[in-house]
N, C-alpha and C positions, 0 to 999 in steps of 0.2 A: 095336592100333588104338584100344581103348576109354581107353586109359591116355593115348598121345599126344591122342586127341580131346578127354577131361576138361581134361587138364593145361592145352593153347592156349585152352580157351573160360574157364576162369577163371584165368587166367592174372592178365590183365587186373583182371579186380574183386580181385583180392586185394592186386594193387600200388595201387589205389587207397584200398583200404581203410587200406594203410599209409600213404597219403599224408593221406587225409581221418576218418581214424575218428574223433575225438572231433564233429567238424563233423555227420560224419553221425549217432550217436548223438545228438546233442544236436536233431539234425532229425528223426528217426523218433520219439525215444522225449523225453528232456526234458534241458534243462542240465545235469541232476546228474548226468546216465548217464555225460556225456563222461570223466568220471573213472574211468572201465574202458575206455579206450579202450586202454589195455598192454594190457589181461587180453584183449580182444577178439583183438588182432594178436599175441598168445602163440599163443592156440589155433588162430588162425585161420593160423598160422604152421606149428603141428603139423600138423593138415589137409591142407596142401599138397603139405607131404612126403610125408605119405602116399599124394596120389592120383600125387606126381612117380612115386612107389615101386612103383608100380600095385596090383593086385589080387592081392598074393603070398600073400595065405591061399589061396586058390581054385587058384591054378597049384601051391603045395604039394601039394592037396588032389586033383590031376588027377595032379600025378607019383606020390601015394601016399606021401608024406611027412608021413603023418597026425601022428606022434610029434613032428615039429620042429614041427607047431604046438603043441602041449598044452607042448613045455618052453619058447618062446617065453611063452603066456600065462604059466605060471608066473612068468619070470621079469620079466613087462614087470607083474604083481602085486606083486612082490618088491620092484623097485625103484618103482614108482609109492608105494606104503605107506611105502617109506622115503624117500621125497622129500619127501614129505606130509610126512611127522613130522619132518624137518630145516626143511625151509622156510616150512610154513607160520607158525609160531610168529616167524617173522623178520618172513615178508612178506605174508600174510593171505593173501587171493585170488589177489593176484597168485602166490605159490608155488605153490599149489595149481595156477594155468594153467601155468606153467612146469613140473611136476611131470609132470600130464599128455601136456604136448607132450613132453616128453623122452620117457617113457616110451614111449609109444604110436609116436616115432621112432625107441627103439633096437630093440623086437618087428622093426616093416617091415623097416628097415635090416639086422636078421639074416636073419629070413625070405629077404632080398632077395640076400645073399649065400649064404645057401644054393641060390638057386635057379642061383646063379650059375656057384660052384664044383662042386655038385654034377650039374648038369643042363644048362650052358650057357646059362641064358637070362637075358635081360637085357632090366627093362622099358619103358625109354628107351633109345632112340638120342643119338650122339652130338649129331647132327643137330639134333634135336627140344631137348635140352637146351641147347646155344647158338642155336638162336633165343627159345625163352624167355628166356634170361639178357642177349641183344640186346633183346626187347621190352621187356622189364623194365627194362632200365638207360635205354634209349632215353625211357620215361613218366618216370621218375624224373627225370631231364636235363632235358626239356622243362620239367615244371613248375618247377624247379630255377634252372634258366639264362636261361629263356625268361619265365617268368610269376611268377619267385619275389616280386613284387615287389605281387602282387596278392591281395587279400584273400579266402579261402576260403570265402563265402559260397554260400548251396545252388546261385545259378543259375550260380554258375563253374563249382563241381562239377559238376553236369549238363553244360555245355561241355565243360569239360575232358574227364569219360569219352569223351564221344561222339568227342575228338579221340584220348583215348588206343585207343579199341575201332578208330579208323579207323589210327590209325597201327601197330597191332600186326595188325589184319589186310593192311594191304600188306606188312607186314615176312614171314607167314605165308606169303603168295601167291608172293613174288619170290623165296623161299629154299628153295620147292617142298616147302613142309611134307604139303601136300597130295595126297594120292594116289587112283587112280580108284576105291579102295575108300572111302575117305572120301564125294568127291560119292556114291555109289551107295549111301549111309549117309545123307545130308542128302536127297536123292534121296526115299528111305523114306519118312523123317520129315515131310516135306515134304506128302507124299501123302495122310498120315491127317491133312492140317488141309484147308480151307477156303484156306486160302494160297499164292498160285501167284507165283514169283519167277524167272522165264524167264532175266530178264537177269542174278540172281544165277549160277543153276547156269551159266550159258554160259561165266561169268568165271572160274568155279571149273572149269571142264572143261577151260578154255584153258588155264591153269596148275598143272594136277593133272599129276602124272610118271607 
């Protein structure tokens, strides 16, 4: 639950991120930043994976698979140090983000087979992972096909998300991403604000499986 809920809510900002990072660097912080906009969508690349991969230290740590984490860090130290030491001297920063992201993606991606082969458990569904790969390709195309032709200035970007968070959340609703443990999770959260969204939960009740 926690894995598939992370994954769909940034989903979204991180395919943006690869669409607008230097625009937005250059908007938060200053023109010169936008020149780590690689180094930003490297790690910000590694990240993702990680949460696609869910929380496999913790499910390790409930199966009792204490030892596959301690030879995992070792070895995601091992190769992170030697990545460092091949790449960066090539590529500066950016190796070093590339180092990172590999690293910290091949730990999950063991961890994630171990849970697999050893235990049966798998932290995505198939499901879940083709509609992210539908919403993502779908924001991608849009701005692409539809609006490539328009200049990426902050108040598009502002448009544009609010078009991409709308079109990745119908895409979310119609393909039944959602289920009555999720509203009964939004439900919660909902409760400890000041914030009351009637006609939201109704829409999500209607379409929850």
């Amino acid at each position: 639950l926690t894995t598939k809920t992370v994954l769909l809510v940034a989903l979204p900002t991180y395919v943006l991120l690869l669409l607008f990072a230097p625009q937005i660097l250059s908007f938060v912080f200053t023109p010169a930043f936008s020149e780590g906009s690689l180094i930003l969508v490297t790690l910000a690349t590694g990240f993702v994976m990680n949460i696609l991969l869910g929380p496999t230290r913790e499910a390790l740590v409930a199966a009792g698979s204490t030892r596959t984490i301690l030879h995992g860090a070792l070895l995601g130290l091992g190769l992170n140090l030697a990545l460092n030491v091949t790449l960066i001297p090539v590529y500066g920063t950016l190796g070093a983000a590339v180092a990172t992201a590999v690293a910290f993606g091949t730990i999950h991606t063991g961890y994630c087979g171990v849970l697999y082969w050893n235990h049966g458990i798998s932290p995505v569904t198939t499901r879940v992972g083709a509609i992210a790969a539908a919403s993502g390709t779908t924001i991608v195309a849009t701005r692409t096909l539809v609006f490539g032709g328009v200049s990426p200035d902050i108040a598009f970007i502002l448009g544009f998300s609010l078009l991409a968070y709308l079109v990745h959340g119908i895409l979310v609703l119609v393909a039944g991403a959602v289920d009555s443990e999720d509203v009964v999770l939004i439900e919660d959260a909902i409760s400890k604000t000041p914030i009351t969204l009637p006609r939201t939960l109704a829409v999500l009740r209607r379409f929850s499986s």
